[in-house]
C-alpha positions in Angstrom: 3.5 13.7 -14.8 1.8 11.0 -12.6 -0.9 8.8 -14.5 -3.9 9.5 -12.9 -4.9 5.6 -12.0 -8.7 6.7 -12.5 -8.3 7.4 -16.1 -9.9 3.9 -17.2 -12.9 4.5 -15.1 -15.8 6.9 -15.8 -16.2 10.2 -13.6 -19.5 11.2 -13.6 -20.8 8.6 -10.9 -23.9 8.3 -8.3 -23.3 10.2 -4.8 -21.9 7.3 -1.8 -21.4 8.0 2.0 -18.0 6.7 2.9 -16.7 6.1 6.5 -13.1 6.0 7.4 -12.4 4.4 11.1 -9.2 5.2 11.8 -9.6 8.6 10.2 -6.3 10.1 12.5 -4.0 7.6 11.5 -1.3 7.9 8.8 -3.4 5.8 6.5 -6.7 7.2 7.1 -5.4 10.9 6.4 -3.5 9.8 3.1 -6.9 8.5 1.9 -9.1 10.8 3.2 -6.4 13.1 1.3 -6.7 10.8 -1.8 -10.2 10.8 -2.2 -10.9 14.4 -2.4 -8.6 13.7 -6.0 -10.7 10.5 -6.7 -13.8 10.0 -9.1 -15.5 9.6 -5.2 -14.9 13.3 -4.5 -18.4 14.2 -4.0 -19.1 11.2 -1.3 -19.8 12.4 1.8 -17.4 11.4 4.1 -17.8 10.4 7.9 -14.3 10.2 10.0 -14.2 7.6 12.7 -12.2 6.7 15.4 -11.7 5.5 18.9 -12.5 7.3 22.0 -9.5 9.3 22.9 -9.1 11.4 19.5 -13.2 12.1 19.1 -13.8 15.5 18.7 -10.1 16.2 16.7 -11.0 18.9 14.3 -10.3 17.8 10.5 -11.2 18.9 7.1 -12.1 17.1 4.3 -12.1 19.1 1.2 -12.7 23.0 1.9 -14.9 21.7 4.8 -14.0 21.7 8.4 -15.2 18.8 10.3 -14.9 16.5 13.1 -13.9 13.0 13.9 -16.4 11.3 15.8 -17.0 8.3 17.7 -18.0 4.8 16.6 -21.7 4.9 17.9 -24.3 2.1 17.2 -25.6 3.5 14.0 -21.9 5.3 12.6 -22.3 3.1 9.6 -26.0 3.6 9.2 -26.7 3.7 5.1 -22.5 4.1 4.1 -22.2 2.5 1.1 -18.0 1.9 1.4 -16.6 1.7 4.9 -12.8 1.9 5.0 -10.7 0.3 8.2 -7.3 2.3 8.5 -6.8 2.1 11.7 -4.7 -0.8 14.3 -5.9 -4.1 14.1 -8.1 -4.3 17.0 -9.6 -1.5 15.8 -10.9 -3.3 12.9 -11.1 -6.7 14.6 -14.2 -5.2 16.6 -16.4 -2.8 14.5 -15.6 -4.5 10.9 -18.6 -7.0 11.6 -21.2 -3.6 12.6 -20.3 -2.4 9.3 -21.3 -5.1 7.5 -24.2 -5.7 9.5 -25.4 -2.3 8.7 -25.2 -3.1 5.1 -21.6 -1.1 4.3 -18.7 -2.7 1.7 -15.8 -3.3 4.3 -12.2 -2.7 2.6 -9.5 -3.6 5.2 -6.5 -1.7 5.2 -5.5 -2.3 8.7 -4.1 -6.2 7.6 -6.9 -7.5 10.5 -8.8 -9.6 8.3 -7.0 -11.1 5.6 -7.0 -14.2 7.0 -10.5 -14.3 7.6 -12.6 -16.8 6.2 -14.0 -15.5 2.9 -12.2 -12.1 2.8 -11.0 -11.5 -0.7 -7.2 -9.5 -1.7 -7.9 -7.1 -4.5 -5.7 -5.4 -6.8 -6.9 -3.8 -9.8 -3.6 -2.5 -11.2 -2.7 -6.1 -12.0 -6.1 -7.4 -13.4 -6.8 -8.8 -10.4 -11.1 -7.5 -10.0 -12.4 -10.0 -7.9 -14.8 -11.3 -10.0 -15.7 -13.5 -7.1 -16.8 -10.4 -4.9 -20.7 -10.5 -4.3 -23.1 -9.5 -2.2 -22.1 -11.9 0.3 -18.0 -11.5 0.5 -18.0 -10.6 3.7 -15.1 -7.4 3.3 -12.3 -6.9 0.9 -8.8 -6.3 1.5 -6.9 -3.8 -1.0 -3.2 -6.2 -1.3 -0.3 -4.8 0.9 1.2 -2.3 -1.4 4.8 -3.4 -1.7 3.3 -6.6 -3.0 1.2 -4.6 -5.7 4.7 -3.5 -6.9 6.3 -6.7 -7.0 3.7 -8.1 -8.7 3.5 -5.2 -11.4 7.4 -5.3 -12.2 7.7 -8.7 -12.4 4.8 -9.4 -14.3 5.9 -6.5 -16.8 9.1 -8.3 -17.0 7.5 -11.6 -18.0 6.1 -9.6 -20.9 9.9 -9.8 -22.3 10.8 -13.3 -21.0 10.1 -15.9 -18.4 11.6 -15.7 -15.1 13.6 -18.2 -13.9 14.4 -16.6 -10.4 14.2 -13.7 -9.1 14.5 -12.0 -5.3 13.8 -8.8 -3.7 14.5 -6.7 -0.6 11.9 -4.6 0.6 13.3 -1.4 2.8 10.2 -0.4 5.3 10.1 2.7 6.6 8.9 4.0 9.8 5.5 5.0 8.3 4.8 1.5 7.6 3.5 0.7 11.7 2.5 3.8 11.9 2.7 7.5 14.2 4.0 5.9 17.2 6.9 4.9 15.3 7.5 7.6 13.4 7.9 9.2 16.7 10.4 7.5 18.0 12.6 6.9 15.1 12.8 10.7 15.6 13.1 10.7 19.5 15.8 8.0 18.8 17.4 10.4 16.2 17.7 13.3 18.6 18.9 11.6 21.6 21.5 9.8 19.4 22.8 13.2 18.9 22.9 14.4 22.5 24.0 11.4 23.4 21.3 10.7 25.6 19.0 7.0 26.2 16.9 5.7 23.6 13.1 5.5 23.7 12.3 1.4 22.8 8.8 1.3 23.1 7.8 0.7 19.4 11.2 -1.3 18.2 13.1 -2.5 21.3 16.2 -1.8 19.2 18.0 1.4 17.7 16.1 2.1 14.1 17.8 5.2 13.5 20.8 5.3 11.4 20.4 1.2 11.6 19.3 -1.1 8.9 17.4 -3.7 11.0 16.4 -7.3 10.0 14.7 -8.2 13.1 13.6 -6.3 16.3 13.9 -6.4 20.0 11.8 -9.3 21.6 9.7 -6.9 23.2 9.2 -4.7 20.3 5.5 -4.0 19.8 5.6 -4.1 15.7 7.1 -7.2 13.8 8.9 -7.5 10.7 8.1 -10.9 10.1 4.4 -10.5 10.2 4.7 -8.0 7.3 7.2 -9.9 5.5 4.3 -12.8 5.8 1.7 -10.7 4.5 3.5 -9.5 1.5 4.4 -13.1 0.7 0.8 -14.2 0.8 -0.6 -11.0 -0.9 1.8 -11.9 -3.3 0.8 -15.2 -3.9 -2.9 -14.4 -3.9 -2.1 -11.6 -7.0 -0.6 -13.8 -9.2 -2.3 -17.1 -8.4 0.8 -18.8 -7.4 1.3 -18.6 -11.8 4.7 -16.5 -11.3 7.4 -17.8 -9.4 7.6 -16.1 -6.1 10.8 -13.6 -5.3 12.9 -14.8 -2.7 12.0 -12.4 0.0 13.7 -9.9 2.2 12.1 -7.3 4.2 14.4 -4.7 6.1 13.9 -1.8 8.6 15.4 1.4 7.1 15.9 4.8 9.1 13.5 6.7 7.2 10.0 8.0 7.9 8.2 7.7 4.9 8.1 5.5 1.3 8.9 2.0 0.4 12.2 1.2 -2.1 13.1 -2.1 -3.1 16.1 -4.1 -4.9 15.0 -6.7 -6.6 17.5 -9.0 -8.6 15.7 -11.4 -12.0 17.6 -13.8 -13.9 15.3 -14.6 -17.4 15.0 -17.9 -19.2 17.0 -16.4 -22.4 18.7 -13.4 -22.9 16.4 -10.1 -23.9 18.0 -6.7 -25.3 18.0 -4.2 -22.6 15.4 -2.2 -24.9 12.7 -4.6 -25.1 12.6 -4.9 -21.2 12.7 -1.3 -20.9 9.5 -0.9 -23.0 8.2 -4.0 -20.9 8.4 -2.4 -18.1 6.4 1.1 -18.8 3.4 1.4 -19.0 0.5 2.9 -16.9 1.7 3.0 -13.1 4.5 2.5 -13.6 7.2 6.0 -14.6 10.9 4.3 -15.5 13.4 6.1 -15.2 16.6 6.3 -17.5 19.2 8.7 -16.0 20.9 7.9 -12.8 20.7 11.6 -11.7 17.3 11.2 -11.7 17.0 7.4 -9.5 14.1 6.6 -7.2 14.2 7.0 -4.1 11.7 7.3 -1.1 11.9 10.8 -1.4 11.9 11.2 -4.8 8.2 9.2 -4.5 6.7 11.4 -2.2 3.2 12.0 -3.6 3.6 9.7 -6.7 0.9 8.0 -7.7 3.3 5.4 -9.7 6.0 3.0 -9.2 9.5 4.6 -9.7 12.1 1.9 -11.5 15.2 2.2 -12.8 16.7 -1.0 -14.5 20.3 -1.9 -14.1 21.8 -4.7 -16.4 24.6 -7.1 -14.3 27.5 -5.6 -14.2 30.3 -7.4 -16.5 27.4 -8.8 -18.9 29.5 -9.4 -22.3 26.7 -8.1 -24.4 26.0 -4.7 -22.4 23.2 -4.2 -24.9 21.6 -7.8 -24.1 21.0 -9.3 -20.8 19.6 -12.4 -18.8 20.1 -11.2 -15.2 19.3 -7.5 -14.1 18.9 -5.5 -11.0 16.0 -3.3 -10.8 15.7 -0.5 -7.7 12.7 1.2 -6.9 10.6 3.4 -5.0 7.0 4.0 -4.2 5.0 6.4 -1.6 3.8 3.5 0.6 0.9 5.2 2.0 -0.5 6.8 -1.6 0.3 3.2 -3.3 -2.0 2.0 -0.2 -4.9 4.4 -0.4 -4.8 4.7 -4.3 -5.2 1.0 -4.6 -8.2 1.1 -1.9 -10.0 4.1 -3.8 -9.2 1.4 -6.9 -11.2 -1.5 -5.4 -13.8 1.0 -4.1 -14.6 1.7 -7.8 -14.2 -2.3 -8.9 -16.9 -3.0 -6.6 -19.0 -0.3 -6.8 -21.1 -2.7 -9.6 -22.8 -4.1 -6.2 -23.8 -0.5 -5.2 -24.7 1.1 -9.0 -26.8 3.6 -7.3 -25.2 4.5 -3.9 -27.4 4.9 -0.8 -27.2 9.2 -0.9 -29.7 10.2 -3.2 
């Protein structure tokens, strides 16, 4: 069974309003979705989004409801405002809900460049204890960077690292419905051998692995690739040595997996970095009928990892360098962390603004 990644935080807490802009997208659902599970289930929750889905009907909970467009006073008295949507999205209403008084978390990757926006990730530790009333939003850390920061730093519970690298498999999910769509338009034309819709990659994604996309392709690899790199960095406080990094376009629609190869400073009995490695958030897995996979992570709260020892290591039983291959559900990792840093900073808000 799933740890629940609440379990260290009290439930009984005061009544917020929450706003989700972006509420249609892949993101907003999952979290929308997640918080009904969350220690904020009772929040009253207000989907946003632009112009051309207003009026979608929704539900959140056992209530029906509608999303509705960003008007002047939308964030009027919410207490948490999450952005889920595209970039530009963010990039123009992130500064009314601040201005209104709401804690911004980004989880469109729009402002985490922006000058005093802080990364969070309490998983690793990592509470911003330099979040105040003025930080002007927080970003919850890309979450195939969470999970390479919590499996290597559970490895350097057992030994130092001396190197390690990792590839990180996105899938279509990752930039969203558009591409979801035509991963699966590509799919079914590849099969009655008919053209193939380029809108989103300007290359063929389906049954391809890509490492780069068409020049006119309207998502980039390299700008996630970036963002995990500096996520990364801003996590562990540049006190871990940094994977060598790989990001690659795989033909599926939904969950993150990852290889990720470690060479330690001395060798460690396979054992001892097992035991390393579990712990809360994390579920290893010992059988290889059983290995992760993106499907097998579907709805996981946790990081699936199963550890490999090099192959041809003279002591089977003790190792330096290791493989480790895992899985997560990209879009729950994402929303669970955000829910995560809602909680962190709810300090600022101790008595919400829904009385």
């Amino acid at each position: 069974m799933a740890t629940n990644p609440h379990n260290r935080l009290e439930t009984r807490i005061p009544l917020y309003k929450i706003a989700i802009v972006g509420a249609s997208s892949l993101v907003g659902r999952e979290l929308k979705d997640a918080l009904s599970e969350s220690p904020l289930a009772a929040a009253k929750i207000v989907l946003l989004d632009a112009e051309d889905v207003q009026g979608q009907l929704d539900q959140v909970g056992d209530e029906a409801t509608f999303i509705q467009g960003i008007s002047a006073d939308a964030f009027d008295s919410a207490d948490f405002t999450f952005f889920c949507g595209s970039e530009g999205l963010t990039q123009r209403y992130w500064r009314q809900a601040l201005s209104a008084g709401s804690t911004v978390l980004d989880l469109s990757g729009a402002l985490d460049q922006q000058a005093g926006v802080l990364v969070c990730a309490p998983w690793l530790g990592t509470e911003t204890p330099a979040v105040d009333l003025f930080t002007p939003a927080v970003v919850p850390a890309h979450p195939a960077a969470v999970a390479l920061a919590l499996l290597l730093d559970r490895l350097q519970q057992a030994a130092p690292l001396r190197f390690a690298a990792a590839t990180v498999m996105l899938p279509a999910s990752e930039f969203g419905r558009a591409a979801m769509d035509e991963l699966h338009q590509q799919t079914v034309s590849l099969l009655s051998f008919q053209g193939l819709p380029r809108a989103v990659y300007d290359a063929q994604a389906a049954y391809n692995l890509l490492s780069g996309l068409g020049e006119s392709a309207s998502v980039s690899l390299k700008s996630v690739e970036a963002r995990i790199r500096r996520h990364y960095e801003t996590l562990t406080g540049g006190r871990k040595p940094a994977p060598v990094l790989q990001v690659i376009h795989a033909p599926v629609f939904h969950g993150h997996t990852f290889l990720l190869a470690a060479e330690l400073e001395h060798p460690v009995e396979i054992a001892a970095l097992e035991e390393a490695l579990s712990g809360e958030h994390v579920d290893l897995v010992l059988e290889d009928t059983d290995s992760p996979s993106n499907l097998a992570a579907t709805g996981q709260n946790d990081v699936l990892v199963r550890l490999r020892p090099e192959s041809g290591a003279p002591n089977p039983g003790v190792v330096s360098r290791l493989w480790l291959w895992a899985a997560t559900d990209n879009l729950r990792l994402n929303a669970q962390n955000a829910i995560y840093c809602a909680l962190t900073l709810r300090r600022l808000r101790p008595h919400g603004a829904i009385q």
